[in-house]
N, C-alpha and C positions, 0 to 999 in steps of 0.2 A: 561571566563565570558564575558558578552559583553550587550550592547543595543541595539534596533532597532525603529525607529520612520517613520512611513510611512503616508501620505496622501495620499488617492487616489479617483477617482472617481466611483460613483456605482449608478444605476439603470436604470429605461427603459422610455422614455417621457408617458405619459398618463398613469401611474401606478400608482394605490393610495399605493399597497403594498409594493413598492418596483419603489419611484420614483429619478430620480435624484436628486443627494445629494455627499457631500463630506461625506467619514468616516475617522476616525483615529485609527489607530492601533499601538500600542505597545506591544514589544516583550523583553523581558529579560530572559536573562540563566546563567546557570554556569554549566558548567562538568568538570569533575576529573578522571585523569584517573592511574592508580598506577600498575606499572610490576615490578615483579621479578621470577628472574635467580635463580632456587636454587640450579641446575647444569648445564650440556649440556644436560641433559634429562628429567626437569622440571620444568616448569614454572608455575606462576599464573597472571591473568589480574583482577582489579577490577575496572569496571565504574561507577560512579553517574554521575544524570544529573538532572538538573532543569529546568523547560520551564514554563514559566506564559506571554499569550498574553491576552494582553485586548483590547476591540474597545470600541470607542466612536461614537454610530449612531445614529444622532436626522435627523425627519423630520416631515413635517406639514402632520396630516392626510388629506386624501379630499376624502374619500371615500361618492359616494354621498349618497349613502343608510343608511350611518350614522344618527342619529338624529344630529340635527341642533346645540343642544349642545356640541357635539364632532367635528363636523366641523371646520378643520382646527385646531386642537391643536396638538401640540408639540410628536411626539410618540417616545420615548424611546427606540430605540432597540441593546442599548450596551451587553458587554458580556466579561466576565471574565473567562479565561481556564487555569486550570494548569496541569503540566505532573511529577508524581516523576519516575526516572527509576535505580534502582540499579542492575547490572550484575557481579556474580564473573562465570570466569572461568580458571581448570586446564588442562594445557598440559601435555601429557606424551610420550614421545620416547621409547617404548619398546625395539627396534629394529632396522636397518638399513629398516624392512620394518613391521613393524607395528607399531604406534602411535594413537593415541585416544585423544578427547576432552572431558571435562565432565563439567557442571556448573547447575549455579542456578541464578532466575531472580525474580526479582519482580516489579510489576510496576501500578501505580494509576492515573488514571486520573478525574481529577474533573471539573466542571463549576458552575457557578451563572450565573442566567440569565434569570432573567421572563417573559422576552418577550418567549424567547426560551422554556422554560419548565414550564410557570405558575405557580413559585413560586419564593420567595426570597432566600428558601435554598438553597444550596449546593447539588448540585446532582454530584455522583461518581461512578466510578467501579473499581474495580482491579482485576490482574492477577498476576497469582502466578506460577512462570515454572521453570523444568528440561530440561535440555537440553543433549545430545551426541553424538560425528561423530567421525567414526572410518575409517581409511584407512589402506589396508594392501596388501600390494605387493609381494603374492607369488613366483612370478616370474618376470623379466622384461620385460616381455610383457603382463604382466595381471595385473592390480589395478583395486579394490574394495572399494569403498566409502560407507558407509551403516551408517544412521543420524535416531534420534528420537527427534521430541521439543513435550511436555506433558505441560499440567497443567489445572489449575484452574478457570476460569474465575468466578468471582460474579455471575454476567447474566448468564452465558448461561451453568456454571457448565464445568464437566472434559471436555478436547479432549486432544487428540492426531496425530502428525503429522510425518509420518513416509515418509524416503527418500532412494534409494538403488540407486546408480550409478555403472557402470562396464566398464571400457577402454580396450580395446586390443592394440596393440601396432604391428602392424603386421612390420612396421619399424620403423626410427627414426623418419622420414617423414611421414608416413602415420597408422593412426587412427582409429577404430570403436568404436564405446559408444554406451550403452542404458543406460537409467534410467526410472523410477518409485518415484512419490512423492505424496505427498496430503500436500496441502496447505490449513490454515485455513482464514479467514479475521472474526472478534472480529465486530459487531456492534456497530458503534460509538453511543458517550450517547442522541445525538435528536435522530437516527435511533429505538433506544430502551426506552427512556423517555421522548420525546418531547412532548411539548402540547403548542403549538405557539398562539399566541394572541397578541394583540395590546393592548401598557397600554400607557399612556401619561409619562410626566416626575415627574408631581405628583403621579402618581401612579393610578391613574383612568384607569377603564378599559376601553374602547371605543369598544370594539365589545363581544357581551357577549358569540354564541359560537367559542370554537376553529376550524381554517381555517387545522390544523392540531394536532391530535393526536396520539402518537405512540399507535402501537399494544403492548407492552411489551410482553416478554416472546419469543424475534426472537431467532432464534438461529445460530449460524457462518457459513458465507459462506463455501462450501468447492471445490477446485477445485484436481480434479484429473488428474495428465498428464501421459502419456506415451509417449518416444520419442526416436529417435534412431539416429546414423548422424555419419557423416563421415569429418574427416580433412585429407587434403593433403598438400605437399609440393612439387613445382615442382622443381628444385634448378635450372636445366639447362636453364630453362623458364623464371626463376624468377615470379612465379607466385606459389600464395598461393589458397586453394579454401575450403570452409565450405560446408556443408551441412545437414538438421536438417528435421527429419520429424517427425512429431507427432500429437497426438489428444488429446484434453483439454477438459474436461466435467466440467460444471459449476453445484451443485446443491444448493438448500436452498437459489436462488440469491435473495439480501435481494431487493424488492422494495418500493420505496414510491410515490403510487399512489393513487387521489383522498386526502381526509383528513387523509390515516393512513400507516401505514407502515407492509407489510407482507412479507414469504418465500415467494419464487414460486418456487409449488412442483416438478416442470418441469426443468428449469432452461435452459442451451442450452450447445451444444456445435462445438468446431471449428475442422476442421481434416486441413492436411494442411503440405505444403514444402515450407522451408525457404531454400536460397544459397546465398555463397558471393562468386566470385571472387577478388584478389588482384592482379594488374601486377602491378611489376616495372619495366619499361621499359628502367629507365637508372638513375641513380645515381640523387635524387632529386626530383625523379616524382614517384608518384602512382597511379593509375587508379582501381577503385572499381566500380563494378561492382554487385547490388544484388537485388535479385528478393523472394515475396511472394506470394503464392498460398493457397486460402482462400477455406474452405469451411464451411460457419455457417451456424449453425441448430439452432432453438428454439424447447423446448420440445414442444411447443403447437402452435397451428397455431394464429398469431399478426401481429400487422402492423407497430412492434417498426422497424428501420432502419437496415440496414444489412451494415456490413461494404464491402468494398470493396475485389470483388475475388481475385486480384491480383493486386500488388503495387512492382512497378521497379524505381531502380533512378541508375544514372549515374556519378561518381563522379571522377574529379580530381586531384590531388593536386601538386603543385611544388614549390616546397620549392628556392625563389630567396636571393641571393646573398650567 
C-alpha cells in the first residue's frame, strides 16, 4: 500500500484551453499478492490491487470568444480515476517437459469527471478474462510456447488473443525462433465516452458546444506480428549477438481527430530488422552495439510523421572500482 503526491506544472503560454497552471495529483494503492506450493508440481498465485488518482485543475478561462460573463472565471477541470484488478492463476508441471498456465481475471475501471465526460456520474468499463500458455519440450532442441488471453469487455464485447512461439536450439549457443500473436489494446473510457467541455468551479457551464465528443461504439486496437530472429553466443569472442525481423500490422488504430474519436479502417504497418551486438572485451567492460531498420506504411496516403528508417546507438559501459 503506499501514497503519492505530486505537483507539477502544465500547459502552453497563449492557451485559453489548456494554459499555464500548476495541477496536483494524488495517487493511492494497495496490492496483495498470496502463493501457494501445493506440491513441486503445483502452484497457485492470487493478485488484488487498488489504484485511485485524483487531480486537482483550476484555472482562469480567457477564451475571448466567450461571452463577457464567463471571462475569466475560475474552470474546474479535476478528475477522479479508479482501477479494481483481481487475477488468480494455476501452475501445472506435468512433466520434465510439458507444463501449462491457466487463470481467470477480472478488472473495472471507473472515473468522475465533468469536465471530461459531461456529467457528474460515474462512468465505467470492465473486463472479464481467461487466460493460458503452455510450453512443451518434445526434445531438447525444440520448445513450443502456444498462449490464449479471451474475454469480455462491456464496450467493445468478446475478443480474443492468440500467441504460438517455436525455439530451435541448434546448440547451447546458438538459436532460431519464430512466433505469431495478436495483441488487443481496450479503448480507454474519454477514447469511448468522452464529451469534454468547460464548466467553472460552480458548476456553470462556460462554453455550450462540446470542443470534443467520443464516437462510442470503437472497437480495440488489434496489432498482428510475425517475427523470426536468431541468438548467438560467440564464447571465444566473447561476444553475444541478437537478431529479429518481423512485420507489425496495426488495424481499428483508434484516432481522435477534430471533435470525436474513430477506427481507421486502414491503420498501418511497420516491416523491419532489429540487431544487438555485445562485446566484452575484458573483465568490467561491455560494448553494445545495435541497429534498427524501419520501414512504415500507412494504409492510406497522410501527412501524420513517419518515424525514423533507421536508429543506431553506440554504448559503453565499464564498471570502476
Amino acid at each position: 500500500a503506499g501514497h503519492t503526491s505530486l505537483t507539477a506544472g502544465e500547459g502552453f503560454p497563449r492557451s485559453y484551453g489548456n494554459p499555464i497552471r500548476e495541477i496536483h495529483w494524488n495517487n493511492s494503492f494497495v496490492k496483495a499478492k498470496l502463493e501457494r506450493e501445493f506440491s513441486e508440481r503445483d502452484s497457485s498465485k492470487l493478485n488484488v490491487s487498488w489504484d485511485r488518482d485524483r487531480t486537482e485543475d483550476v484555472y482562469p478561462f480567457l477564451d475571448p470568444n466567450a461571452p463577457a460573463i464567463y471571462y475569466g472565471a475560475i474552470v474546474d477541470a479535476g478528475a477522479v480515476e479508479q482501477r479494481w484488478n483481481v487475477e488468480y492463476q494455476h501452475e501445472h508441471v506435468a512433466s520434465d517437459s510439458l507444463r501449462w498456465v491457466l487463470g481467470v481475471g477480472y478488472k473495472r475501471d471507473s472515473a468522475r469527471s465533468r469536465p471530461l465526460f459531461g456529467t457528474n456520474d460515474t462512468v465505467d468499463t470492465s473486463d472479464m478474462r481467461v487466460f493460458g500458455n503452455l510450453e512443451w519440450r518434445p526434445s531438447s532442441a525444440w520448445t513450443l510456447n502456444a498462449g490464449l488471453f479471451s474475454g469480455k469487455n462491456s464496450d467493445t464485447g468478446g475478443y480474443a488473443s492468440p500467441r504460438v512461439a517455436l525455439n530451435y536450439h541448434l546448440t547451447d549457443d546458438h538459436t532460431l525462433r519464430f512466433s505469431a500473436s495478436k495483441a488487443l489494446r481496450q479503448p480507454t473510457l474519454f477514447e469511448n465516452q468522452g464529451n469534454r467541455r468547460f464548466y467553472s468551479v460552480t458548476g456553470a457551464l462556460l462554453v455550450t458546444p462540446s470542443d470534443y465528443v467520443a464516437a462510442g461504439s470503437l472497437k480495440p486496437e488489434k496489432l498482428n506480428v510475425v517475427e523470426w530472429g536468431y541468438h548467438g553466443h560467440w564464447r571465444d569472442l566473447r561476444l553475444t549477438g541478437d537478431l529479429r525481423l518481423f512485420r507489425e500490422r496495426m488495424t481499428d488504430y483508434i484516432e481522435l481527430g477534430g471533435v470525436t474519436s474513430a477506427n481507421s479502417p486502414q491503420g498501418f504497418q511497420v516491416r523491419g530488422m532489429e540487431y544487438q551486438l555485445q562485446w566484452v572485451p575484458w573483465d568490467g567492460a561491455s560494448v553494445w552495439w545495435s541497429e534498427s531498420l524501419l520501414d512504415f506504411e500507412w494504409g492510406t496516403a497522410r501527412v501524420s510523421p513517419f518515424p525514423p528508417k533507421r536508429l543506431s546507438s553506440l554504448t559503453w559501459f565499464q564498471r570502476l572500482g
